[in-house]
C-alpha positions as CSV (number, residue, x, y, z in Angstrom):
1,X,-94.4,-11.7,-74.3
2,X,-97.1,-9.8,-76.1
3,X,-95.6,-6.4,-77.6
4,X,-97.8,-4.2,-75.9
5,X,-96.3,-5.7,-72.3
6,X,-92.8,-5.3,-73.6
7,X,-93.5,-1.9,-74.4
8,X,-94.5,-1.0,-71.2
9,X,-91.6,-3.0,-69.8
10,X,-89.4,-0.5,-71.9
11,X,-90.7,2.2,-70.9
12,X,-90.7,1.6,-67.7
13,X,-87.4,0.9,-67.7
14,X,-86.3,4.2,-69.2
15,X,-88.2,5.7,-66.8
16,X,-86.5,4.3,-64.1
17,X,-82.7,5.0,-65.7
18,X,-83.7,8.3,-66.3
19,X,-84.8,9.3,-62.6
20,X,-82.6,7.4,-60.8
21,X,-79.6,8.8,-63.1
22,X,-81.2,12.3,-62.4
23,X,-81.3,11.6,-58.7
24,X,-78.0,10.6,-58.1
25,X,-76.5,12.7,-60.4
26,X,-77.4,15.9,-58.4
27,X,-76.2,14.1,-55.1
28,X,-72.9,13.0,-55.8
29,X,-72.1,16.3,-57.8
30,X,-74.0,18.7,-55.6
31,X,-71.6,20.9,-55.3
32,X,-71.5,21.8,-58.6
33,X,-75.2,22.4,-58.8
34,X,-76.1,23.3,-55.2
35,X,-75.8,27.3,-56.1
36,X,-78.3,26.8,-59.0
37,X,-80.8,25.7,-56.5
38,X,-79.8,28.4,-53.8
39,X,-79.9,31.5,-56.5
40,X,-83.2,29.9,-58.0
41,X,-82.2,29.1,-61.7
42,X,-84.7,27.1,-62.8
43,X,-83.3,27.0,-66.2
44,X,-79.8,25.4,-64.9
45,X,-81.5,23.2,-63.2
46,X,-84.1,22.2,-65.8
47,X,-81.1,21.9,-68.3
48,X,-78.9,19.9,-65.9
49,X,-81.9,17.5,-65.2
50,X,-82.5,17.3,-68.7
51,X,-78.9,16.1,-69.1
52,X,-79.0,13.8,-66.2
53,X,-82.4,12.1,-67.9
54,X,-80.7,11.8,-71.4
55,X,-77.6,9.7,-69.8
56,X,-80.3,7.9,-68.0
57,X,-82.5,6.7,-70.8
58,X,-79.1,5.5,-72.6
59,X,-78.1,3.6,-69.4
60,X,-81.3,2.0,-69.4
61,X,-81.1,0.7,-73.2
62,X,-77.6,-0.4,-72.2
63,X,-79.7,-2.9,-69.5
64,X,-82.1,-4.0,-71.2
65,X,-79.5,-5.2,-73.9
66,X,-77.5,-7.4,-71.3
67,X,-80.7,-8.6,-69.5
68,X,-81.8,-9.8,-72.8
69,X,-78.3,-10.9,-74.3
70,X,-78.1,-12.8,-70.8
71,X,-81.4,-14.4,-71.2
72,X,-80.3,-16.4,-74.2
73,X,-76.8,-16.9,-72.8
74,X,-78.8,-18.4,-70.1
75,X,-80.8,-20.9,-72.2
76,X,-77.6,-21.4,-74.5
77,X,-75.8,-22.3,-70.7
78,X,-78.4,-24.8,-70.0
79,X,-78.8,-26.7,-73.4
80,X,-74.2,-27.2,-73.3
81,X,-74.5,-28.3,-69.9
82,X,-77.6,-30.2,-69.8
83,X,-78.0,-29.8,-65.9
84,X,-79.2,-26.4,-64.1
85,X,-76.5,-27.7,-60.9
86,X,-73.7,-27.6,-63.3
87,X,-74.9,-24.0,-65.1
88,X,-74.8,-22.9,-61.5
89,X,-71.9,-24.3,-60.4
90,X,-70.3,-22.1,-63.6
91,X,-71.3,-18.9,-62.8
92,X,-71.0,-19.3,-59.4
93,X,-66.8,-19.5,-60.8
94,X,-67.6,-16.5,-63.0
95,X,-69.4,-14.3,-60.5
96,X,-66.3,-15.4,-57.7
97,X,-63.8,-14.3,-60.8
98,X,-65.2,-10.9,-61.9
99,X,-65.4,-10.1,-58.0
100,X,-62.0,-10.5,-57.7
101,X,-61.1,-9.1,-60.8
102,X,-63.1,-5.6,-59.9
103,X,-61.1,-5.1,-56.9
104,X,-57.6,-6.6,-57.9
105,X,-57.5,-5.6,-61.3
106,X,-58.9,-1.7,-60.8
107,X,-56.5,-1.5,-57.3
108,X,-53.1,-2.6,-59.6
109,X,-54.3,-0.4,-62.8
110,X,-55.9,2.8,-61.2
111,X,-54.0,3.3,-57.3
112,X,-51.5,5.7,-56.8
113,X,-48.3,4.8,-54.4
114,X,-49.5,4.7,-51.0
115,X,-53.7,4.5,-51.8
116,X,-55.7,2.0,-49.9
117,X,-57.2,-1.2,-51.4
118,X,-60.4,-0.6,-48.7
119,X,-62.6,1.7,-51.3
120,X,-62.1,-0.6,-54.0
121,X,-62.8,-3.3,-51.9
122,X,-66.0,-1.5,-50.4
123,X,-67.1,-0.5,-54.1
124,X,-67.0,-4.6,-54.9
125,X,-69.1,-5.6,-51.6
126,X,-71.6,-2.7,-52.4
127,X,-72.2,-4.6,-55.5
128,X,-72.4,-8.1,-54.1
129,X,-74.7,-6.6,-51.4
130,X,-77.4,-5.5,-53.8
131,X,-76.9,-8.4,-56.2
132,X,-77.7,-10.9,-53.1
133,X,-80.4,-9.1,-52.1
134,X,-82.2,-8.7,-55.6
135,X,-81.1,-12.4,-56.2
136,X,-83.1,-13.3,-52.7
137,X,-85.7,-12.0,-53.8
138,X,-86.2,-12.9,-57.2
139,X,-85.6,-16.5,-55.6
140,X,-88.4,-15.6,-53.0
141,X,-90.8,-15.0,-55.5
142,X,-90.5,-17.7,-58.0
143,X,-87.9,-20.4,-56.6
144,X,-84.6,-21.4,-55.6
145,X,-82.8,-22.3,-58.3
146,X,-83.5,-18.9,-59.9
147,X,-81.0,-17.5,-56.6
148,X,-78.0,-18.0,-58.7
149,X,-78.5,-17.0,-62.5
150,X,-80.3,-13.9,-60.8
151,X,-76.7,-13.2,-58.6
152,X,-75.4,-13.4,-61.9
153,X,-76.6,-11.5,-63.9
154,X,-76.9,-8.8,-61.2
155,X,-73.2,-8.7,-60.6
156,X,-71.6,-10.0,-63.9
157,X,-73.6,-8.8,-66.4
158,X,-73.6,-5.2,-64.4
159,X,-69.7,-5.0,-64.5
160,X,-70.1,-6.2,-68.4
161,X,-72.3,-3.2,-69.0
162,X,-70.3,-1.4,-66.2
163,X,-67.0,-1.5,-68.6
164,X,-66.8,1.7,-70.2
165,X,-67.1,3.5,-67.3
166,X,-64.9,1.6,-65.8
167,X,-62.2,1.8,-67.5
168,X,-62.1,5.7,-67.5
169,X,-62.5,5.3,-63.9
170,X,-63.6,8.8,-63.0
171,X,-65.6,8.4,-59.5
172,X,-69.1,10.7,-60.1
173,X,-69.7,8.5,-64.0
174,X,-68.6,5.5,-61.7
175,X,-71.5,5.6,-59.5
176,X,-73.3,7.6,-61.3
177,X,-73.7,4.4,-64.4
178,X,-73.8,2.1,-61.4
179,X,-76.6,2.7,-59.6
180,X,-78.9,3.5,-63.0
181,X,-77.7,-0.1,-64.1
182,X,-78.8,-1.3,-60.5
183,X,-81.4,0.1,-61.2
184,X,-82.6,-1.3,-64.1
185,X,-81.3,-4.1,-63.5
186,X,-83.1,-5.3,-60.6
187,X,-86.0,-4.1,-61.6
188,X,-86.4,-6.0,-64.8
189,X,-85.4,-9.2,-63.2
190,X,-88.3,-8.9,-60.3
191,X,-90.7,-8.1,-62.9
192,X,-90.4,-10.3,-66.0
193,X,-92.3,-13.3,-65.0
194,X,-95.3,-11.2,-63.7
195,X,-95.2,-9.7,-67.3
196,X,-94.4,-13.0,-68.7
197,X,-97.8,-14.6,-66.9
198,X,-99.6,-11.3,-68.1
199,X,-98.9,-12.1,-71.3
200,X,-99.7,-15.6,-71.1
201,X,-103.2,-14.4,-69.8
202,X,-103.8,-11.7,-72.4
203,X,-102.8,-14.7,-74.9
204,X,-105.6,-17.2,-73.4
205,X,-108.2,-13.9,-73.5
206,X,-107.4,-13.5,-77.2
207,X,-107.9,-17.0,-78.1
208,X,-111.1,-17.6,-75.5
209,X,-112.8,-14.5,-77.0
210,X,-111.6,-15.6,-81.2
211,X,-113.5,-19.1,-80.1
212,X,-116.4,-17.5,-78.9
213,X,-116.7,-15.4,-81.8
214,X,-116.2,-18.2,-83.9
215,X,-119.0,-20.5,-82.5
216,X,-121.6,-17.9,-81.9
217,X,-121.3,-16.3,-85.5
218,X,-124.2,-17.4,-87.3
219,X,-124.0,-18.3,-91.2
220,X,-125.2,-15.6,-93.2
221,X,-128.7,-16.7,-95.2
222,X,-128.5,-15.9,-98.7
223,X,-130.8,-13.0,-99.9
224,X,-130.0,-13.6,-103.9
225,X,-132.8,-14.5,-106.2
226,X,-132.4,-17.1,-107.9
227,X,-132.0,-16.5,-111.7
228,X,-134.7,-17.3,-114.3
């Protein structure tokens, strides 16, 4: 990837942790901000927004460390097993144990006597609901043995990144991380290979047009007199 693409696949990025953080921050704590919008304080707001965008931006850096930390896990995964079926095949087991573990684990550490297992449960199939449809897609688009390591990523390498939130466990920074890490998440993994085959096409233009220069430039005649 050519640095000017990544660049703009960074920035992107931030751009989209940074509004979607904003967004869902002022819906799931609207309560706490609805009466800046209903007396008109467009400094609150602007400040709160601001506040929402900062988190954001950091939430995006924090994906686009696991996507590429995953990337050469991925590559590292298929040079030890030396068969894309049997790379699959273990994060299949991976993605089937951090499921479990985000509803099983969080229900016996965080619930109170008496709470039911059904929004911890709902929380998990959220997840797996957006990771199989990004994974679908990303599939769709390139081919089918992309379906898994994209499931993968989308659901283990979100609850990775996911961690520090979740082991507060405090419900608005709970969703609000989550969906900014869906986020980004999904986003980077539709669009790196378009950006990759940019890059591979800005790459051939460099080299095409350095050839052309090189066999159109005439040799320069020498204008020196010769010495006496």
């Amino acid at each position: 990837m050519t640095s000017r693409i990544w660049v703009r696949l960074f920035m992107t990025t931030l751009f989209i942790g940074g509004i979607t953080t904003a967004i869902v921050g002022f819906i799931i704590n609207w309560n706490e901000y609805v009466h800046y919008f209903t007396d008109f304080r467009i400094i609150n707001i602007l400040s709160a927004l601001f506040w929402f965008i900062l988190w954001g931006f950091l939430y995006s850096v924090i994906s686009q460390m696991g996507y590429f930390a995953y990337l050469t896990v991925h590559r590292f995964g298929l040079g030890i097993f030396k068969s894309v079926s049997l790379w699959n095949g273990v994060q299949v087991v991976f993605i089937l144990f951090v499921l479990f573990d985000l509803v099983y684990l969080r229900y016996e550490t965080f619930a109170k006597s008496g709470d039911s297992i059904l929004p911890y449960i709902g929380l998990t199939v959220f997840l797996l609901l957006v990771g199989l449809v990004t994974a679908w897609y990303k599939a769709k688009q390139t081919n089918r043995e992309a379906f898994i390591p994209a499931l993968f990523f989308m659901i283990v390498v979100t609850v990775i990144e996911w961690f520090p939130v979740l082991r507060v466990n405090e419900q608005s920074w709970l969703y609000l991380m989550l969906f900014s890490l869906l986020a980004c998440n999904a986003y980077q993994l539709i669009v790196l290979h378009k950006l990759n085959l940019k890059s591979q096409q800005e790459r051939q233009r460099i080299e095409s047009k350095r050839s052309t220069n090189k066999n159109t430039k005439a040799p320069k005649k020498s204008t020196k007199k010769p010495s006496i």
